[in-house]
PATIVEX-466959 format. One record per residue: residue number from 0; x, z, y of N, C-alpha, C in turn. Coordinates in steps of 0.02 Angstrom, whole numbers. Example, Ala and Ser with C-alpha at 12.3 -4.5 7.8 and 13.67 -1.06 7.14 Angstrom:
<sites>
+-----+--------+--------+---------+---------+--------+----------+--------+--------+---------+
|   k | n.east |   n.up | n.north | ca.east |  ca.up | ca.north | c.east |   c.up | c.north |
+-----+--------+--------+---------+---------+--------+----------+--------+--------+---------+
|   0 |    660 |    390 |    -284 |     615 |    390 |     -225 |    660 |    390 |    -165 |
|   1 |    642 |    354 |    -112 |     684 |    357 |      -53 |    645 |    394 |       2 |
+-----+--------+--------+---------+---------+--------+----------+--------+--------+---------+
</sites>
This chain:
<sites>
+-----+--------+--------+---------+---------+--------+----------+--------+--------+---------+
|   k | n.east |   n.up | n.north | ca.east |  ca.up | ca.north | c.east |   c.up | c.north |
+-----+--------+--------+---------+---------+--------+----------+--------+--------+---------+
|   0 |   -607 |   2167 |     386 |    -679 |   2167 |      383 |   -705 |   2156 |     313 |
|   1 |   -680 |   2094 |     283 |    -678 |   2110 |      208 |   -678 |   2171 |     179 |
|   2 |   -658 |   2218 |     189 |    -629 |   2275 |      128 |   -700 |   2306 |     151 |
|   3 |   -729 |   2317 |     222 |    -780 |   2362 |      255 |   -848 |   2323 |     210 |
|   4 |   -849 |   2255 |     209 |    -908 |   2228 |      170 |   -904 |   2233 |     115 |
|   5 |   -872 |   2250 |      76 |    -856 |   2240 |       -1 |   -874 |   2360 |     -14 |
|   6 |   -857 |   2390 |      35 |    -847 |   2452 |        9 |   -951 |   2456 |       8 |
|   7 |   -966 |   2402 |      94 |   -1054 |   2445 |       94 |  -1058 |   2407 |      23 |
|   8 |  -1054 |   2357 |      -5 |   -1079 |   2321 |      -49 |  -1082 |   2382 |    -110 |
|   9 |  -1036 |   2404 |    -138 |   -1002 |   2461 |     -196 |  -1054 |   2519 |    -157 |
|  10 |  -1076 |   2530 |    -112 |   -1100 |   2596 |     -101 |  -1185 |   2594 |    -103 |
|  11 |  -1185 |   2527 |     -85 |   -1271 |   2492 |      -93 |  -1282 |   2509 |    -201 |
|  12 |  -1238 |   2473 |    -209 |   -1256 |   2462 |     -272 |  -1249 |   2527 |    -315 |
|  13 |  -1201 |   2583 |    -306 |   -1216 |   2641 |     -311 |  -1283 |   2681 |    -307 |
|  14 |  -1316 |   2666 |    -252 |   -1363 |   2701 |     -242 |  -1414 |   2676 |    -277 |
|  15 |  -1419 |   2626 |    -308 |   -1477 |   2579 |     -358 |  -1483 |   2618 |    -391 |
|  16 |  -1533 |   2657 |    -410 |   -1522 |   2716 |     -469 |  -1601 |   2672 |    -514 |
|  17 |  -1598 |   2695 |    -562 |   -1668 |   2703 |     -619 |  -1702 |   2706 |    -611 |
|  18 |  -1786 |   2682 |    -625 |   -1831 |   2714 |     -594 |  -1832 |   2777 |    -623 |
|  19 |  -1865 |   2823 |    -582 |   -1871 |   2906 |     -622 |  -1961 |   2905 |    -656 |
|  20 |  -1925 |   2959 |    -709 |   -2005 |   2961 |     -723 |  -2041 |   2960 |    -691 |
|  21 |  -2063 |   2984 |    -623 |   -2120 |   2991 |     -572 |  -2155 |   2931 |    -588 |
|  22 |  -2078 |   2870 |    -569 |   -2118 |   2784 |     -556 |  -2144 |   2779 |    -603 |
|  23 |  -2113 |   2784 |    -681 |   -2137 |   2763 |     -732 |  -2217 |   2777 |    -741 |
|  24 |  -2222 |   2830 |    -736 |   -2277 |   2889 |     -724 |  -2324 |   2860 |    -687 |
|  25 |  -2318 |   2799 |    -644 |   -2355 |   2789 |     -576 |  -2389 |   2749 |    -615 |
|  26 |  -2315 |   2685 |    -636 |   -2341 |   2613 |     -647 |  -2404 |   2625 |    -726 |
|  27 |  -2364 |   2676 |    -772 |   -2409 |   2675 |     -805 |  -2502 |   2689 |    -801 |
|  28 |  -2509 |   2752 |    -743 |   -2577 |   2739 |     -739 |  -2599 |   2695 |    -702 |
|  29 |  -2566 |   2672 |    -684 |   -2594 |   2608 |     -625 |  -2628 |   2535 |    -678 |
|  30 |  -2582 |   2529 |    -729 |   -2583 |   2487 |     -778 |  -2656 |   2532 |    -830 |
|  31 |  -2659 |   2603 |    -842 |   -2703 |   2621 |     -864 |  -2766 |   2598 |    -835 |
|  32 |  -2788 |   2609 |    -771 |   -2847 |   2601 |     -736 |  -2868 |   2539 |    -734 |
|  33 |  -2819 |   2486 |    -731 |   -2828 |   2416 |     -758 |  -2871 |   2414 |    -807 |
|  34 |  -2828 |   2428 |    -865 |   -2862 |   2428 |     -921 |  -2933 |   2455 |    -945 |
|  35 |  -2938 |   2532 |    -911 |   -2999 |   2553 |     -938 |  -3067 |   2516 |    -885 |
|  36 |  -3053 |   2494 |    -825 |   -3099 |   2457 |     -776 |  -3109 |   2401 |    -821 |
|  37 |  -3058 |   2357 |    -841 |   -3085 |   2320 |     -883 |  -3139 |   2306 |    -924 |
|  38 |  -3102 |   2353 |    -985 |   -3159 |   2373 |    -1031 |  -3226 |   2390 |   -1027 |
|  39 |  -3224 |   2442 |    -971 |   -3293 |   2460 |     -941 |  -3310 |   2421 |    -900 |
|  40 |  -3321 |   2359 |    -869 |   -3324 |   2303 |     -838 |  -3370 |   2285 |    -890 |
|  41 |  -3320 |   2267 |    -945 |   -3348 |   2224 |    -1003 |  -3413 |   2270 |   -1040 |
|  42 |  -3394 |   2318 |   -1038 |   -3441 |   2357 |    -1089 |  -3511 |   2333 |   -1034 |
|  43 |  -3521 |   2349 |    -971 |   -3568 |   2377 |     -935 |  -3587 |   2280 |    -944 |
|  44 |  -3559 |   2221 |    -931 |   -3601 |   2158 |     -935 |  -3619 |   2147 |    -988 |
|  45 |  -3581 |   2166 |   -1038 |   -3630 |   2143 |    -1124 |  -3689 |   2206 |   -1111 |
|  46 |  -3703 |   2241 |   -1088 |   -3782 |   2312 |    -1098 |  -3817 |   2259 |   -1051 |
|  47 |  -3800 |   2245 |    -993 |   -3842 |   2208 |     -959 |  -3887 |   2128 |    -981 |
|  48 |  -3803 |   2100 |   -1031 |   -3843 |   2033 |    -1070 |  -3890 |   2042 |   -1107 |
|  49 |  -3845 |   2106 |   -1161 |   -3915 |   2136 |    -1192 |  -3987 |   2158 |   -1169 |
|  50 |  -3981 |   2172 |   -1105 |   -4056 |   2217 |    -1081 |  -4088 |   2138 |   -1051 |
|  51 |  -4032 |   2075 |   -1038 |   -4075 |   2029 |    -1024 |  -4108 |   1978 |   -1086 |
|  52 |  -4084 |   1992 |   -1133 |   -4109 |   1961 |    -1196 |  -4160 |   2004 |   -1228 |
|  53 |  -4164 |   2061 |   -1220 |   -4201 |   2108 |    -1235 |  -4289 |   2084 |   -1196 |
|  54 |  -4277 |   2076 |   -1135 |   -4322 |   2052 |    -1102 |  -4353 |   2001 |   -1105 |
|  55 |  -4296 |   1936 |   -1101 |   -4317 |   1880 |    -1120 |  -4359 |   1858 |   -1228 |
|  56 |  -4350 |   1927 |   -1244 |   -4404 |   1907 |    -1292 |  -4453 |   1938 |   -1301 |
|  57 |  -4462 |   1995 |   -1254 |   -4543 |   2010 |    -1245 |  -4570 |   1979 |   -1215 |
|  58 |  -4548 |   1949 |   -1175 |   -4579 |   1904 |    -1118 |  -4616 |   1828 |   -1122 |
|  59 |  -4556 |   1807 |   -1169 |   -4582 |   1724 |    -1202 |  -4607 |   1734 |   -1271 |
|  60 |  -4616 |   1772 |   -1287 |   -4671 |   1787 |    -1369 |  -4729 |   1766 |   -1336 |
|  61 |  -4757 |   1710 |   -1380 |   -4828 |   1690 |    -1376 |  -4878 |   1721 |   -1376 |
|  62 |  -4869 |   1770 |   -1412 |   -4912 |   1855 |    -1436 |  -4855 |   1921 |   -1428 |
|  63 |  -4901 |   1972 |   -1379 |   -4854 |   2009 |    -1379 |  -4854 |   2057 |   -1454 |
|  64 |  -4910 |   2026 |   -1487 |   -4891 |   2110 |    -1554 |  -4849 |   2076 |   -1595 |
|  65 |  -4815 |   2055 |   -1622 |   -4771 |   2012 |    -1640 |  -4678 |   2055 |   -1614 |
|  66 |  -4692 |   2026 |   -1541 |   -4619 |   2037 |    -1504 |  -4619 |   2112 |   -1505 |
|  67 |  -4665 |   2157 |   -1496 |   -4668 |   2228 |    -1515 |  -4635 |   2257 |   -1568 |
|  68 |  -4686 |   2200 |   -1629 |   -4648 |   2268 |    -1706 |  -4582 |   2251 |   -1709 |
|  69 |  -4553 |   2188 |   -1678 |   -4501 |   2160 |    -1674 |  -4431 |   2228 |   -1642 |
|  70 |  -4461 |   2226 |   -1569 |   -4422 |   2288 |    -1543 |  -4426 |   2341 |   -1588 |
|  71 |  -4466 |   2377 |   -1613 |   -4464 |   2426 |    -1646 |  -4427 |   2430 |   -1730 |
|  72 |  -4441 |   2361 |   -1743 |   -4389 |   2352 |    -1803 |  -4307 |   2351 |   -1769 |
|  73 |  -4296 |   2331 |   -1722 |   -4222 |   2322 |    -1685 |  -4215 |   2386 |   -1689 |
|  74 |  -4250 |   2428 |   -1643 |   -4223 |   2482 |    -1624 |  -4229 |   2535 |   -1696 |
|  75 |  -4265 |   2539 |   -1726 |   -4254 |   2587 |    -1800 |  -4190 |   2567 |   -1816 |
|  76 |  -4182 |   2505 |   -1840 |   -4107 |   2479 |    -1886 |  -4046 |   2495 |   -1842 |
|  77 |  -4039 |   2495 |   -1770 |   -3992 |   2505 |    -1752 |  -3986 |   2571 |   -1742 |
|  78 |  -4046 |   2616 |   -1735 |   -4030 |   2689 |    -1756 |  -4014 |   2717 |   -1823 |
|  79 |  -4005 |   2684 |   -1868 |   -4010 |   2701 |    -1940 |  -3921 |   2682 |   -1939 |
|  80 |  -3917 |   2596 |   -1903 |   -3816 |   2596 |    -1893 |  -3794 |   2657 |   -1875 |
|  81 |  -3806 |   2672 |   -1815 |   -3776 |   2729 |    -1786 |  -3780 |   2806 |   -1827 |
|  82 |  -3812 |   2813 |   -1867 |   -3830 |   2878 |    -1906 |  -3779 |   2884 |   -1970 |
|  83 |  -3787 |   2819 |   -1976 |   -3756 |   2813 |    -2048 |  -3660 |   2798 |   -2009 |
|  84 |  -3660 |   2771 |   -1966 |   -3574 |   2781 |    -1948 |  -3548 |   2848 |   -1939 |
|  85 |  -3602 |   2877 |   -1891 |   -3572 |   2972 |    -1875 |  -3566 |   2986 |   -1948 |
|  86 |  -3607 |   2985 |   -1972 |   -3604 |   3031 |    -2049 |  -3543 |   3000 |   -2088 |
|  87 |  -3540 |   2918 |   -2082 |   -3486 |   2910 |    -2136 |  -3421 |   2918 |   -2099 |
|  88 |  -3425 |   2883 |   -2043 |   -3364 |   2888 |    -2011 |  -3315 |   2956 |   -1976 |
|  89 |  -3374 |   2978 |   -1943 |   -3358 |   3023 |    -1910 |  -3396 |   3096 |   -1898 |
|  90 |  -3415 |   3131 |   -1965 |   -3457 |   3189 |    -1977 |  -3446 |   3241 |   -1900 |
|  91 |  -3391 |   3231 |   -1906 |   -3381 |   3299 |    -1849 |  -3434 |   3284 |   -1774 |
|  92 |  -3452 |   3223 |   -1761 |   -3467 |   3203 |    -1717 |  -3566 |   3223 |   -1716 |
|  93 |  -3571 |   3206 |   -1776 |   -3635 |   3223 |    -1785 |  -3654 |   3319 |   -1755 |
|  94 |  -3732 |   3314 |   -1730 |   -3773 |   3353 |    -1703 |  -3737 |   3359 |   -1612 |
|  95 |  -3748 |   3433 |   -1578 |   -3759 |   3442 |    -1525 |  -3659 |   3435 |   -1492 |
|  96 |  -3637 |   3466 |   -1530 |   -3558 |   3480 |    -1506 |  -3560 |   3556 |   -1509 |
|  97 |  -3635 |   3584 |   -1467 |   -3601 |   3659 |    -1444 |  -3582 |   3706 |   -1495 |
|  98 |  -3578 |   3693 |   -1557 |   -3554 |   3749 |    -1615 |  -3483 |   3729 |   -1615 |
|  99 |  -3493 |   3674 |   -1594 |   -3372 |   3640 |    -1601 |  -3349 |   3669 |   -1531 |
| 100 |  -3384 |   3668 |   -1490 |   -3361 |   3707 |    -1417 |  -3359 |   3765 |   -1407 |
| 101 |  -3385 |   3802 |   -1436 |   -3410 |   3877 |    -1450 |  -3349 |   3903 |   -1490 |
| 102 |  -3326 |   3891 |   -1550 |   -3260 |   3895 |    -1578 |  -3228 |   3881 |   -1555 |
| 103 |  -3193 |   3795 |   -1524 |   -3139 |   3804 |    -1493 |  -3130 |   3856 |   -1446 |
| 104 |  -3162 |   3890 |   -1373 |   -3151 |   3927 |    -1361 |  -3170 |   3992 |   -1378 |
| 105 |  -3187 |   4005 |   -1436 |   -3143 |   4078 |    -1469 |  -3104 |   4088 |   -1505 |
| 106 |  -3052 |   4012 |   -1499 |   -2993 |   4020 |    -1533 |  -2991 |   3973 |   -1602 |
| 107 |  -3052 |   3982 |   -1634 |   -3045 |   3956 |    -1694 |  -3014 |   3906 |   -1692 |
| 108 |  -2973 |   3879 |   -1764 |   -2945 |   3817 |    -1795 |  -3011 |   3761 |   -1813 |
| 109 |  -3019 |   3717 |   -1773 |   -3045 |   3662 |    -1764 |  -3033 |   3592 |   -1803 |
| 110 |  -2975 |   3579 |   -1867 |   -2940 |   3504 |    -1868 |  -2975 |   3452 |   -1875 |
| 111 |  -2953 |   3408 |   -1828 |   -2997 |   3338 |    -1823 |  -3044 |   3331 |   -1760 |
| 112 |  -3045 |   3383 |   -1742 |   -3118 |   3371 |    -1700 |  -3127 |   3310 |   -1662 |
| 113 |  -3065 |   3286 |   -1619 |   -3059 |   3254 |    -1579 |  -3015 |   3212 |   -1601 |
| 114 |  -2992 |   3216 |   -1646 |   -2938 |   3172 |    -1669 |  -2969 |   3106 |   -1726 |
| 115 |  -2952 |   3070 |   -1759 |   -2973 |   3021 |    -1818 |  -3035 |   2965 |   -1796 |
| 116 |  -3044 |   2948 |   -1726 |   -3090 |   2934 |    -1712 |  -3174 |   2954 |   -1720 |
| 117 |  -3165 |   3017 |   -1687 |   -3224 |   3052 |    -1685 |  -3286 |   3031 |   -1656 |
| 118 |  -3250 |   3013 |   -1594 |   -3308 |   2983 |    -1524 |  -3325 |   2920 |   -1555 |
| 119 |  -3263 |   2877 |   -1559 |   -3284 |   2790 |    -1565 |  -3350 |   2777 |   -1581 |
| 120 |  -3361 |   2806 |   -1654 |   -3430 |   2769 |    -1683 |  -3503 |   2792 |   -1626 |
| 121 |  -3510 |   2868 |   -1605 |   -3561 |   2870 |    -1565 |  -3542 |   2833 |   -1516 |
| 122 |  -3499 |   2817 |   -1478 |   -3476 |   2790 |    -1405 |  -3520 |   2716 |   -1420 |
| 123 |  -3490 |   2660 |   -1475 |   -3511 |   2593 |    -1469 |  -3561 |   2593 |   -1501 |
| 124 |  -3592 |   2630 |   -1540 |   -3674 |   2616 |    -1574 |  -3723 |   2658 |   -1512 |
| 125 |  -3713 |   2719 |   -1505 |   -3767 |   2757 |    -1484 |  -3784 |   2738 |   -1411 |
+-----+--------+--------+---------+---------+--------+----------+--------+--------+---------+
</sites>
């Protein structure tokens, strides 16, 4: 009976194989979706802190013309960040896209478009 437990044992452990790429393949987006829920978790409660601080100072300004030029000074300067990153950072990113879409599919040589961090700067300023 020995020799019969010892052969399933050798035939069990045989069959232990690797995971195959498939698994790998699995665990990694599984671990992806983690991650990007995360982020976008996070992204979407800091817009919301922001839209509640945003509020909370039109609201408690003693005078509203005050908390006004206020918003409007916020919002110029942080459009002027964002203008000035596409352009320095990431030119390609600047205007509509459809002249970079329009070439890629007719073939044209495109380099960079998508590559060097193109998106980033519009993604977290704009």
């Amino acid at each position: 009976m020995s020799d019969t437990t010892q052969s399933q044992e050798t035939q069990q452990a045989v069959m232990i194989q690797p995971p195959s790429g498939l698994t790998v393949l699995s665990l990694l987006s599984i671990l992806t979706g983690v991650v990007v829920g995360a982020v976008c978790g996070t992204f979407r409660l800091l817009l919301e802190h922001a839209a509640g601080l945003r509020t909370a100072l039109v609201l408690d300004a003693p005078h509203p013309f005050p908390a006004g030029l206020m918003m409007i000074a916020i919002g110029s300067i942080t459009a002027f960040i964002a203008a000035w990153m596409v352009r320095r950072l990431a030119p390609l990113a600047s205007g509509s896209g459809i002249p970079h879409v329009e070439a890629v599919l007719a073939g044209l040589n495109c380099p960079g478009f998508c590559g060097d961090g193109t998106v980033i700067p519009p993604f977290l300023v704009g």
